[in-house]
ZAKOLKE-103313 format. One record per residue: residue number from 1; x, y, z of N, C-alpha, C in turn. Coordinates in nm, 3 decimals. Each point is the difference from the previous one (the first is absolute). Example, Ala and Ser with C-alpha at 12.3 -4.5 7.8 and 13.67 -1.06 7.14 Angstrom:
residues 2
- 1/1.319/-0.569/0.780/-0.089/0.119/0.000/0.090/0.120/0.000
- 2/-0.035/0.105/-0.072/0.082/0.119/0.006/-0.077/0.109/0.073
This chain:
residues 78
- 1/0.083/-0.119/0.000/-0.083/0.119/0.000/0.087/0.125/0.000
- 2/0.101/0.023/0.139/0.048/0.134/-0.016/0.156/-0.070/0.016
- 3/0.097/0.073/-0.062/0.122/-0.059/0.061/0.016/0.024/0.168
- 4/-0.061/0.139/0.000/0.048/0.014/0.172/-0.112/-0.030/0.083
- 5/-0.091/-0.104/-0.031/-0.124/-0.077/0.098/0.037/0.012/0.112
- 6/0.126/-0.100/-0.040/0.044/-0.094/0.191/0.050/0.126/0.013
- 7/0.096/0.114/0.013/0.003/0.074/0.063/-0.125/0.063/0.057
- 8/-0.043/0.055/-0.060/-0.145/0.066/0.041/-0.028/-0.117/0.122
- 9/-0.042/-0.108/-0.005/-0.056/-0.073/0.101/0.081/-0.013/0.093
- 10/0.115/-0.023/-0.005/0.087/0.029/0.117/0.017/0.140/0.059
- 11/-0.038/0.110/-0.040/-0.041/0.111/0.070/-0.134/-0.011/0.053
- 12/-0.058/-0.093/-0.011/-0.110/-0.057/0.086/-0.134/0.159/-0.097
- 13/0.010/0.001/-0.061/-0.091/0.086/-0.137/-0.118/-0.137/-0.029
- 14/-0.092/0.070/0.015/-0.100/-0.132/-0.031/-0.010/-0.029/-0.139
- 15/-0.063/-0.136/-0.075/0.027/0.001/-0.148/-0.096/0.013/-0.078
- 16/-0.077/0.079/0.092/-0.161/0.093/-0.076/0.075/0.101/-0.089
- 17/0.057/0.056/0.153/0.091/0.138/-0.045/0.073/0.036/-0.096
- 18/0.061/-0.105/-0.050/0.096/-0.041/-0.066/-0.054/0.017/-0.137
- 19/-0.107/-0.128/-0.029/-0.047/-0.012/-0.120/-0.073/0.150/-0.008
- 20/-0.067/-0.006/0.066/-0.036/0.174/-0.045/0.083/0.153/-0.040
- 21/0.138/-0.030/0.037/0.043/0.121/0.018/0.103/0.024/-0.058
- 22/0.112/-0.130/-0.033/0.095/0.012/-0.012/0.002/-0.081/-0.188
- 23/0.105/0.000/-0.010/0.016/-0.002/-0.157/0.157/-0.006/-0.029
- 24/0.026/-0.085/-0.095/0.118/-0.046/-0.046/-0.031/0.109/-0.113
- 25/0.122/0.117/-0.056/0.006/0.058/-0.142/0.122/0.010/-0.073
- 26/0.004/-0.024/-0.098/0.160/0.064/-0.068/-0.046/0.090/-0.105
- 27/0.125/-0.030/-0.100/0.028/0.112/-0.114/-0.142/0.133/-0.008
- 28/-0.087/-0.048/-0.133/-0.096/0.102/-0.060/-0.102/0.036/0.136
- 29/-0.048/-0.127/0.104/-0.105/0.027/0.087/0.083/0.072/0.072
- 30/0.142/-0.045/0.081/0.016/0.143/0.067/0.041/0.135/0.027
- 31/0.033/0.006/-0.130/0.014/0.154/-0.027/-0.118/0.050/-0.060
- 32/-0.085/-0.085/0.018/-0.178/0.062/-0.051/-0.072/0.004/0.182
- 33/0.061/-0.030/0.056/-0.050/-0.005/0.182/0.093/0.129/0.035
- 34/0.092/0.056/-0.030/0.109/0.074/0.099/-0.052/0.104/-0.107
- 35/0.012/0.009/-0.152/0.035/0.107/-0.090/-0.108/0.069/-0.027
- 36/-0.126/0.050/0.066/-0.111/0.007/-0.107/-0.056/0.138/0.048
- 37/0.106/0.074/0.046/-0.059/0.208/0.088/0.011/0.084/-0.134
- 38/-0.029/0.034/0.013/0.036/0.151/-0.134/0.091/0.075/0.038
- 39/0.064/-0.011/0.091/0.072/0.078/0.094/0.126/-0.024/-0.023
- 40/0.016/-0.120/-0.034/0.173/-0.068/-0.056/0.024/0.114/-0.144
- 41/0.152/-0.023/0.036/0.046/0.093/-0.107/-0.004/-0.093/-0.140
- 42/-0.070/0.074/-0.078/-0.031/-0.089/-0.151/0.055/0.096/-0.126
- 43/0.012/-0.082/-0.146/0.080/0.062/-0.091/-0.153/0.044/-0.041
- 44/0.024/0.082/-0.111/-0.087/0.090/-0.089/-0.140/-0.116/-0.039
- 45/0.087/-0.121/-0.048/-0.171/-0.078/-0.077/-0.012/-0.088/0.127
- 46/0.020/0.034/0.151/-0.078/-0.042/0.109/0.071/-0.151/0.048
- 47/0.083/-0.054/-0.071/0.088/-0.084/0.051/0.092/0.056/0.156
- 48/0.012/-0.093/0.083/0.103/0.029/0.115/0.118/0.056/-0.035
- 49/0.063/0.122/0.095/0.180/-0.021/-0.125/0.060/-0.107/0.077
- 50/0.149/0.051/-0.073/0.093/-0.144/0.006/0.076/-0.042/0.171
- 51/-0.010/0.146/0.098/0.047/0.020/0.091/-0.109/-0.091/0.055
- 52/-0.097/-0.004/0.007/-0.156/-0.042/0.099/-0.017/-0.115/-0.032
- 53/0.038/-0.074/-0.108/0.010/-0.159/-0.085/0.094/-0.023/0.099
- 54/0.162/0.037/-0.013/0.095/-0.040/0.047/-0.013/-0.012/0.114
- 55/-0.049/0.060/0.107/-0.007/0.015/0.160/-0.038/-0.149/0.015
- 56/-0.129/-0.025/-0.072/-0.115/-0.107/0.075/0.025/-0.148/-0.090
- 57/0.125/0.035/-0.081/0.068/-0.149/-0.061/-0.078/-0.129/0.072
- 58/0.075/0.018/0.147/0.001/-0.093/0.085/-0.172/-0.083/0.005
- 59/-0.067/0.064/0.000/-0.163/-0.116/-0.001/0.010/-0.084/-0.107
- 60/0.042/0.026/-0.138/-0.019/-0.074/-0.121/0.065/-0.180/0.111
- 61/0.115/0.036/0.103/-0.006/-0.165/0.061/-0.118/-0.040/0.111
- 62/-0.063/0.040/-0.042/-0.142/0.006/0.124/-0.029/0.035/0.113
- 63/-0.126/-0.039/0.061/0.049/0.074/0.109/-0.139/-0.101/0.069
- 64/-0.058/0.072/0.133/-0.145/-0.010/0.075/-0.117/0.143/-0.053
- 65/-0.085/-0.014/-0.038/-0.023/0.110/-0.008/-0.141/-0.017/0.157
- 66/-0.017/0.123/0.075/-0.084/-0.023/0.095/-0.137/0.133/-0.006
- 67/-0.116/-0.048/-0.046/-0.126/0.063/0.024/-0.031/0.010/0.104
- 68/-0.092/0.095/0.042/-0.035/0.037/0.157/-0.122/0.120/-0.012
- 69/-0.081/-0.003/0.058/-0.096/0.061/0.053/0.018/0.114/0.117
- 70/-0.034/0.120/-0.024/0.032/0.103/0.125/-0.149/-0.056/0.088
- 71/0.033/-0.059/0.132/-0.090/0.005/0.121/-0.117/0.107/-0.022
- 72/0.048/0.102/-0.013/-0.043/0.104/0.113/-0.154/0.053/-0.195
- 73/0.073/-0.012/-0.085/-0.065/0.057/-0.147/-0.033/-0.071/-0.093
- 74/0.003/-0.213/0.039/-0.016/-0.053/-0.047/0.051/0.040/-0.147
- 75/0.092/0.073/-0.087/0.058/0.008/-0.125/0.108/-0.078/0.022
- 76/0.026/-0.040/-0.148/0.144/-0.064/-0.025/0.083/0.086/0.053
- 77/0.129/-0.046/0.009/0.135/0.033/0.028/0.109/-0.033/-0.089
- 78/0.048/0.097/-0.055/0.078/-0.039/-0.148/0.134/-0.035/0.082
């Protein structure tokens, strides 16, 4: 299911929680989870530049990605 399950369960994280929340992503999905503000510095036809590609290299080897709910406003939490 996740590579980092048994971790998760050995932090004693229940595996409701888990399946609900958490997420294995690499390459295109996670720089479509981290990359997606208007706010990042982008070239003219709206592509990322090369400085803001280069920073976030590192996800293309995957990662956890973790969803969450604010308590208090019931909205997502990016």
């Amino acid at each position: 299911m996740y590579n980092n399950y048994s971790e998760f369960c050995q932090s004693r994280v229940h595996s409701h929680l888990i399946f609900l929340n958490f997420k294995e992503v690499s390459g295109d999905e996670a720089y479509d989870l981290l990359l997606y503000s208007d706010k990042l510095p982008r070239r003219n036809d709206g592509r990322l530049n090369g400085k803001t590609l280069e920073s976030y290299r590192f996800v293309e080897n995957g990662g956890c990605y973790v969803s969450a709910t604010d308590p208090e406003t019931g909205e997502e939490r990016l």
